[in-house]
N, C-alpha and C positions, 0 to 999 in steps of 0.2 A: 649475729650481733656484731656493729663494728663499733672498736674502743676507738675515740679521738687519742691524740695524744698523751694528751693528762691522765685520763682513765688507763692509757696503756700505761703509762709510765709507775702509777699508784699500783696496780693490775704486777707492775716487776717488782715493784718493793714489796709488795704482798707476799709473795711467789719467794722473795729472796731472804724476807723476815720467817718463810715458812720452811725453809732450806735450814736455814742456820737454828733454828727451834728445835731440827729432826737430830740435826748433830751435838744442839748441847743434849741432848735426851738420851743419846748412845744409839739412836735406830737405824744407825750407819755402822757400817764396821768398822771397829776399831782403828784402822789405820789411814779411813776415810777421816774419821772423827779428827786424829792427831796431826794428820798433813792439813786439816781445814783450820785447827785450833793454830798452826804455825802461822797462818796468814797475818798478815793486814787485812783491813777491810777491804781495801781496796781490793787486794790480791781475791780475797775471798769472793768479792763482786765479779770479778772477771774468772776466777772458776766455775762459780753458778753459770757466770752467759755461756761458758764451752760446755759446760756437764749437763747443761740444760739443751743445749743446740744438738749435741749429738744423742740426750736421752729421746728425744721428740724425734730423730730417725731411726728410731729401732722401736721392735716389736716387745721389748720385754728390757724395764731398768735393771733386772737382774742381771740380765745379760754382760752391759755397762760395768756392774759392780764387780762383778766375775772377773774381768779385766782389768781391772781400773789401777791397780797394784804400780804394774811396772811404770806406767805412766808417772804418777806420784813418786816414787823411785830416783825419777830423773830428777825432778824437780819441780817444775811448773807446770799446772795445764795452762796454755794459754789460746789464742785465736789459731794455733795452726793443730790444736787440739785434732778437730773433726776431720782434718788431712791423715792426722797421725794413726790413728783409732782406725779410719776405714783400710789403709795400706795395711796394716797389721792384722785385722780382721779376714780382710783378702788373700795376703801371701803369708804371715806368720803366725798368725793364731792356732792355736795345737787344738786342731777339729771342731775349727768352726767354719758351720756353715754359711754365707753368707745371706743365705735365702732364708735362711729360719732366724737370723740375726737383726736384719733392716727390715723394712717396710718396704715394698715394692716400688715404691712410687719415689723413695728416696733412694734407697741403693742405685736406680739409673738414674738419677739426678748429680749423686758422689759420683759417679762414672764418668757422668759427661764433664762435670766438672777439673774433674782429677785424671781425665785421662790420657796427657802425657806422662803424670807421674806413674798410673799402670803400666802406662807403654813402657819407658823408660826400666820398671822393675821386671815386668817379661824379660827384656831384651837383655838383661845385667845377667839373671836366672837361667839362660837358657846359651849364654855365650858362652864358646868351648873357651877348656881349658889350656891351653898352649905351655908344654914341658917351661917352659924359660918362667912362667905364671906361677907354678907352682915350688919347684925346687931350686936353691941356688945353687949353682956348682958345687959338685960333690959333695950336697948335703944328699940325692936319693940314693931311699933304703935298700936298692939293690942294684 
């Protein structure tokens, strides 16, 4: 079934009237609820479009929720949301898989996407460490 505009658009206020109903309800966790209830609307509309864009590339919203902490933390989810989330999931997420994480079809879609910023996070990870990098004169312990 393909929505025209209007139906899509009716189709996201639906969607975003049914986001905000889950949160005054408490069926969010707690600190979902409280970072949501800090918004504006507006703000609140553009958490739905990132919390909704990266729930729909993964295989389980749990998963998301499980996460979702540090993120709110900072401050904002905004549009570089779905950058932020997949780089973490990839290289700092404490044992996550990323194949049990996304969807197949979208994790090499974030790849090809994102893949100077993988490139770029190998290359930072895996550059040696050079004495001068690490210690300033006659600070090393031995």
């Amino acid at each position: 079934m393909v929505l025209d505009k209007k139906e899509g658009r009716n189709s996201d206020r639906l969607d975003f009237a049914l986001f905000r109903k889950e949160h005054e309800r408490g069926n969010y966790p707690g600190f979902m609820v409280n970072y949501f209830e800090s918004l504006t609307l507006e703000e609140q509309r553009n958490y739905f479009r990132a919390y909704q864009t990266v729930r729909a590339q993964l295989r389980d919203e749990q998963d998301l929720i499980d996460h979702l902490l540090p993120f709110l933390q900072k401050g904002t989810v905004d549009p570089t949301f779905e950058r932020e989330f997949f780089l973490y999931v990839l290289f700092f997420g404490p044992n996550l898989d990323v194949k049990e994480i996304y969807r197949k079809e979208a994790f090499l879609e974030l790849l090809t996407k994102y893949a100077q910023e993988v490139s770029d996070e190998l290359e930072a990870m895996h550059a040696p460490l050079t004495p001068d990098s690490v210690f300033e004169e006659g600070e090393c312990p031995f």
